[in-house]
Structure formats: structure tokens, C-alpha cells
N, C-alpha and C positions, 0 to 999 in steps of 0.2 A: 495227827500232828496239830493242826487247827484247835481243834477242843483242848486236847492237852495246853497249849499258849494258852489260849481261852482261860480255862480254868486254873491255869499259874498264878498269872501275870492280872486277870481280871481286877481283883478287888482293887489292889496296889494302884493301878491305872485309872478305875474310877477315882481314888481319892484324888489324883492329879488332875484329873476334869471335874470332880468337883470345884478344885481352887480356880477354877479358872469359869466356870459357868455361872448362871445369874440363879437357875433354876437346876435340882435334880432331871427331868424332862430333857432340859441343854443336855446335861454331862451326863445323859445315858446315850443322845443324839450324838454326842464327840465321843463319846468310847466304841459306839456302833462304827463311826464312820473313823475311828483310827485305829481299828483292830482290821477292817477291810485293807484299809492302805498297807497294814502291816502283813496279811496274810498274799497280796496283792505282790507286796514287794519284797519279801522271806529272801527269794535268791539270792538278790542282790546284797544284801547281809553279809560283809566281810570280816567281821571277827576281829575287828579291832578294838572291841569296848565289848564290854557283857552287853548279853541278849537284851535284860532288863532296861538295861540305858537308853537302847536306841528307839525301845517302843518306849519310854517314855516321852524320846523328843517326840516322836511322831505323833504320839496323844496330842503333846504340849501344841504342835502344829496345827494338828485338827479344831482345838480348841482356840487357837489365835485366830484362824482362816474363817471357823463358827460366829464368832466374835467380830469380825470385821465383816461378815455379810450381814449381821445384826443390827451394825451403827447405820442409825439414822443418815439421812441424804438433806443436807441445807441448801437451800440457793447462797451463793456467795455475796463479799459483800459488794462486788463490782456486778454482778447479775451476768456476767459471760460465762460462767460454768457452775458446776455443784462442788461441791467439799464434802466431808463425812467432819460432819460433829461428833467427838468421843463424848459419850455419857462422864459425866463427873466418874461415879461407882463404875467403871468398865472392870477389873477384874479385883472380885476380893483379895485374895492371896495371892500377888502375884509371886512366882517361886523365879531362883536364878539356877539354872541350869550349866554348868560348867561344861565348856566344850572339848573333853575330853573323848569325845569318838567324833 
């Protein structure tokens, strides 16, 4: 059942972590680790939106979560904690996902 998902939904799923990665390397890093979540989490899949939808959010997540452990750490400008500086280029394409499931 895994390989079959795998081999479906793969290609279709990279180009979505493409849009969203800096490097190929990342969005093979975000497809590894949101095909896990997705085989992880299959159960609980309720059939309310096609299969395809919901592994895409779930890349899309992987890809946001990859992304936010990537931004840089600044000291603030009052120096009592840190922030996360967004890089200018944080995601090329960003896509809008309708929440439909």
C-alpha cells in the first residue's frame, strides 16, 4: 500500500516541495519527511476530500515546518529574547491551497 501512494502521488508531491524549497536536496528532505507523516497518519484519513488533497497539505506542512526550522535566529532589537528573521526569498512559489478538506 506505501509504495503504491509512493509511486502515485510522488512526482505530483515533489513539484509541491519544489515550490516551496530553496534547494532540490530541501524538497527531497520535505517529500521524505511528508510521505512519513502521511504513511504515519493514513488511518486517520477520513474521506472527506480526495486522497491527493490531503497529502498535499501535509507536504505543504512539511515544507512550512522545513522552512521555519531553516530561518535564521536574530537577537532582538531590545536584546531580552530572539526573533526569526524571514530571508527576503523565503518561499519562491508560494501556492494558496483552498481548504476544502
Amino acid at each position: 500500500m506505501q509504495k503504491y501512494l509512493y509511486e502515485r502521488f510522488a512526482g505530483r508531491m515533489m513539484a509541491v516541495c519544489l515550490r516551496y524549497a530553496q534547494t532540490t536536496f530541501e524538497a527531497e528532505d520535505v517529500l521524505q519527511e511528508g510521505f512519513l507523516t502521511v504513511f504515519k497518519n493514513l488511518a486517520s484519513f477520513r474521506r472527506e476530500c480526495p486522497l491527493e488533497f490531503w497529502i498535499r497539505r501535509i507536504m505543504v506542512n512539511a515544507a512550512l515546518r522545513q522552512h521555519r526550522r531553516n530561518a535564521p535566529w536574530w537577537p532582538s532589537a531590545t536584546g531580552a529574547s530572539t526573533q526569526r528573521i524571514w530571508p527576503a526569498r523565503s518561499l519562491r512559489f508560494p501556492i494558496t491551497i483552498s481548504r476544502r478538506c
